[in-house]
C-alpha positions as CSV (number, residue, x, y, z in Angstrom):
1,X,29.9,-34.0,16.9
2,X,29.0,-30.9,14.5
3,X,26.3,-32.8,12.8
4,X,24.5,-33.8,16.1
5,X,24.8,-30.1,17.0
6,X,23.5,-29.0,13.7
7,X,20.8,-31.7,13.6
8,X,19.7,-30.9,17.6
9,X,19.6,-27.7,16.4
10,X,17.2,-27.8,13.5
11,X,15.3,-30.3,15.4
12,X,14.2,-27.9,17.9
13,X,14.2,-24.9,15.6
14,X,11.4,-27.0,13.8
15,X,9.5,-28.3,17.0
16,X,9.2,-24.6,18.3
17,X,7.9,-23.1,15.0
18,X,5.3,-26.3,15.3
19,X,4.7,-25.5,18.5
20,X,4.0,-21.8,17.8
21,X,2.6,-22.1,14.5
22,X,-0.1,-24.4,16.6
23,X,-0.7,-21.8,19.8
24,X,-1.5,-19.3,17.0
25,X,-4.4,-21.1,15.0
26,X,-6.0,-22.4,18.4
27,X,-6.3,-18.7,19.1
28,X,-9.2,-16.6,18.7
29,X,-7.4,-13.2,18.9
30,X,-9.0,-10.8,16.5
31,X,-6.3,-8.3,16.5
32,X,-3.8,-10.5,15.3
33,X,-0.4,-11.0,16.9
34,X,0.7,-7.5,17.7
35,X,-2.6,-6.6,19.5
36,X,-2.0,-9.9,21.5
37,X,1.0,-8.1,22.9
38,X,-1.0,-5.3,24.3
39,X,-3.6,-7.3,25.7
40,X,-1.5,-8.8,28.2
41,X,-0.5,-5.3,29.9
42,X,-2.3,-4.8,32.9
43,X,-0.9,-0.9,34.3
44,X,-3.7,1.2,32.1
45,X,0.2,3.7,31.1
46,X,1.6,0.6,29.8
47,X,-1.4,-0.1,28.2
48,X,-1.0,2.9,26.7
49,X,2.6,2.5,25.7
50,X,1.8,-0.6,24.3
51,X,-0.9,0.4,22.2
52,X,1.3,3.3,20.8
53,X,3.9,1.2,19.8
54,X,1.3,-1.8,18.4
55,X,-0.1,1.2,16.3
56,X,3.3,2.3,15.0
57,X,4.8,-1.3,14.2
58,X,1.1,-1.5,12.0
59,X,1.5,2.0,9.9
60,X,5.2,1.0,9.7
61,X,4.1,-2.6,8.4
62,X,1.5,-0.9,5.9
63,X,3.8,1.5,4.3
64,X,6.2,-1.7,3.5
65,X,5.5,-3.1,-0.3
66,X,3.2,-6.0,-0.5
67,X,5.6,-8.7,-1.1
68,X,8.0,-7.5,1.5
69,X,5.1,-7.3,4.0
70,X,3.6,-10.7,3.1
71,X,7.2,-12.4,3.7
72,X,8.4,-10.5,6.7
73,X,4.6,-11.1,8.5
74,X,5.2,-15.3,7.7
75,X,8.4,-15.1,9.1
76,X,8.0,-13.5,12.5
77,X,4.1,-14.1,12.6
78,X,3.1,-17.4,11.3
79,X,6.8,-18.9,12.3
80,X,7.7,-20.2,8.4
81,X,11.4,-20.4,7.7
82,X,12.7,-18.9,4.2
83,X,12.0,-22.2,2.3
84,X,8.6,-22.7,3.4
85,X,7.4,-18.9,2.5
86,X,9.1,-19.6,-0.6
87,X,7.4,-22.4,-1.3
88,X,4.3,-20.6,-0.5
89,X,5.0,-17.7,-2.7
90,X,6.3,-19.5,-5.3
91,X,9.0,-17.5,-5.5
92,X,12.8,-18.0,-5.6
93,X,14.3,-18.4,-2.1
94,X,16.3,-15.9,-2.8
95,X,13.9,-13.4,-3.7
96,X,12.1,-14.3,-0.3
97,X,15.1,-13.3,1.7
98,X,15.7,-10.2,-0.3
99,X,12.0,-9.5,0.7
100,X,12.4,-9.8,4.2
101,X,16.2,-8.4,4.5
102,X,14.6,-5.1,2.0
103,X,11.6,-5.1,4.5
104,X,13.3,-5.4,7.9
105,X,15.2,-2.8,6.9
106,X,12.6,-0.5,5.9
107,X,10.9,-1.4,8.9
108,X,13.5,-0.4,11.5
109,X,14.2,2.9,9.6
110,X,10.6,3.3,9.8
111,X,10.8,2.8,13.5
112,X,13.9,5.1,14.3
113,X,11.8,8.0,13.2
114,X,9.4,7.7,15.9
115,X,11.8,7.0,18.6
């Protein structure tokens, strides 16, 4: 019964990073995922608000160091798990999650200083 779980469960952890990975390259969004956020807001405040915190997620994404920016934005933007961005990089996988782990740390640090 555990491996049926585990399988079901990578299953549709793969289908939905297909699934997303393919809504993102049929999109035309110039602004990239972030700005995609903002565009959906409709109340011109929360247009604001969201345009605020779309600006502060990029200077906080910017001040991260390359490699750790490059992993975390295929992990949460392009939908790749660990072993694909290691693959990408050609890095050890366990470089890529130190990347990631280092940079989401960073970034919410980042963040808490502008709360």
């Amino acid at each position: 019964m555990t491996y049926l779980l585990t399988l079901a469960r990578s299953r549709a952890i793969d289908r939905r990073r297909s699934t997303a990975h393919q809504d993102k390259t049929q999109s035309n969004f110039s602004d990239g995922p972030i700005g995609t956020m903002a565009a959906r807001t409709a109340n011109p405040s929360d247009q604001a608000m969201s345009d605020e915190r779309s600006e502060l997620v990029r200077t906080a994404l910017q001040s991260l160091e390359p490699d750790q920016r490059q992993a975390v934005e295929m992990s949460f933007f392009d939908g790749l798990s660990h072993t694909q961005i290691a693959a990408r990089l050609a890095k050890p996988l366990g470089t890529v999650k130190t990347y990631i782990r280092q940079g989401l740390i960073r970034l919410r640090d980042s963040l808490r200083k502008h709360q």
